[in-house]
Legacy VTK file of the C-alpha trace (Angstrom):
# vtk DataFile Version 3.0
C-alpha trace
ASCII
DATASET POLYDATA
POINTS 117 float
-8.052 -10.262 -3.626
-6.481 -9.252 -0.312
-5.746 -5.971 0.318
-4.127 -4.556 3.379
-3.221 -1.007 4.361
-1.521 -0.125 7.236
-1.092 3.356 9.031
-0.046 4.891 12.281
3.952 4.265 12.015
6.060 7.570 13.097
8.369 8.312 15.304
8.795 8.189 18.863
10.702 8.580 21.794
12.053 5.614 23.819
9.356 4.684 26.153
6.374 6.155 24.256
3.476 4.413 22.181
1.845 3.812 19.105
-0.863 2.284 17.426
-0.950 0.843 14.336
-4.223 -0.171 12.393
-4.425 -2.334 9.345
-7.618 -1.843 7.570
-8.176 -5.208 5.220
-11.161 -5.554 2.216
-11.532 -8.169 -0.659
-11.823 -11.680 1.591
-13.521 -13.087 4.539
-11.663 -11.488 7.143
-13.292 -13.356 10.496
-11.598 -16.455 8.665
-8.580 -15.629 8.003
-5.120 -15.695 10.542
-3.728 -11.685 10.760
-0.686 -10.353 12.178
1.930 -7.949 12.433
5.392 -8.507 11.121
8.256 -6.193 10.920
11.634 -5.541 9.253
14.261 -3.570 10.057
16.972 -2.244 7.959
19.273 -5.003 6.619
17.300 -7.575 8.918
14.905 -10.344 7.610
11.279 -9.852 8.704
9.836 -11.649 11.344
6.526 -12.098 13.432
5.638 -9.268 16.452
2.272 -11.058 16.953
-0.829 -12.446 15.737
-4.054 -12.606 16.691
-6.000 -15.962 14.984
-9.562 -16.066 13.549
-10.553 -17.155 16.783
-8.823 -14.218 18.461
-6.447 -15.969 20.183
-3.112 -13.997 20.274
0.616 -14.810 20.266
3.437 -12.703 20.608
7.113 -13.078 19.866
9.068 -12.935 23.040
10.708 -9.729 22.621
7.714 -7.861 22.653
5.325 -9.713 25.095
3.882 -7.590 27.714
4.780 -4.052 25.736
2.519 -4.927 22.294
-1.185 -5.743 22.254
-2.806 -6.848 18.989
-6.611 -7.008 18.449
-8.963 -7.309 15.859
-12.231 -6.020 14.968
-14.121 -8.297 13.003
-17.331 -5.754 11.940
-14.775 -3.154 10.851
-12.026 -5.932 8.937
-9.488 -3.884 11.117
-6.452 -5.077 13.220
-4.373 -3.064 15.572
-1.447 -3.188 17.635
-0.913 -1.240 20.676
2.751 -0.515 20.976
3.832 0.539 24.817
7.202 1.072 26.102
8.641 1.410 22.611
12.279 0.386 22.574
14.818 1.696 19.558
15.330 -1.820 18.645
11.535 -1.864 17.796
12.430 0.518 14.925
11.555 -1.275 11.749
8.552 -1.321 8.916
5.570 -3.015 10.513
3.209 -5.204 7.398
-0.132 -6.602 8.334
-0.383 -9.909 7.588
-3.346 -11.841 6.514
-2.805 -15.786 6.306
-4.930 -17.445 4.055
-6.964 -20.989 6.166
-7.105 -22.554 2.237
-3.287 -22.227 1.522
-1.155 -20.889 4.309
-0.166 -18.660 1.794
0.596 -14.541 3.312
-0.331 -11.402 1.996
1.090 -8.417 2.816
0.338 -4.307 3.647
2.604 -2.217 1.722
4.142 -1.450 5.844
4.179 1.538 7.801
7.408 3.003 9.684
8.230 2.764 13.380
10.925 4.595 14.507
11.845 4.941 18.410
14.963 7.078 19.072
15.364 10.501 21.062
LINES 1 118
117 0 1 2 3 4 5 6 7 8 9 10 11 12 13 14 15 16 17 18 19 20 21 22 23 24 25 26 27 28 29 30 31 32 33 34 35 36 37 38 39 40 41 42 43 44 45 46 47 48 49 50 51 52 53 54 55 56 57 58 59 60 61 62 63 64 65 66 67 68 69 70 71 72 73 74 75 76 77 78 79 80 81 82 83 84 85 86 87 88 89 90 91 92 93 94 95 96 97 98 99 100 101 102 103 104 105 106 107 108 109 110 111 112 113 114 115 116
């Protein structure tokens, strides 16, 4: 069963960083799809970036050149490098793990992220 814990959320100033890790157990993880989503209050939740089983990574456009997501395949960890944090970037961040069988998601129980001075 997939299981996926995040940590590293806080807060932050405008401009500063983060890192989040995901730490993931119970499946193959070199096979699977993982990413980062986030939600913020009274938004839906949608993709920041993923990195694929091949580690190729893809970023949504409002965070392209500021976030860098990586995996490490001996440790079943994922991370994402947050740089030039922006208040809009305030939200919960979930690890995502997509399943190569189904498609199907599974989820982190998300970490908070909150930029403001």
């Amino acid at each position: 069963q997939v299981h996926l814990v995040e940590s590293g959320g806080g807060w932050v100033q405008p401009g500063g960083s983060l890192r989040l890790s995901c730490a993931a157990s119970g499946f193959t993880f070199t096979i699977y799809n993982m990413g980062w989503y986030r939600q913020a209050p009274g938004k839906q939740r949608e993709l920041v970036a993923v990195i694929s089983s091949g580690n190729i990574p893809r970023y949504a456009e409002s965070v392209k050149g500021r976030f860098t997501v990586s995996r490490d395949n001996a440790r079943n960890m994922v991370y994402l490098q947050m740089n030039s944090l922006k208040p809009e970037d305030t939200a919960d961040y979930f690890c995502d793990a997509q399943s190569p069988f189904s498609g199907a998601h599974s989820w982190g129980q998300g970490t908070q992220v909150v930029v403001s001075s």
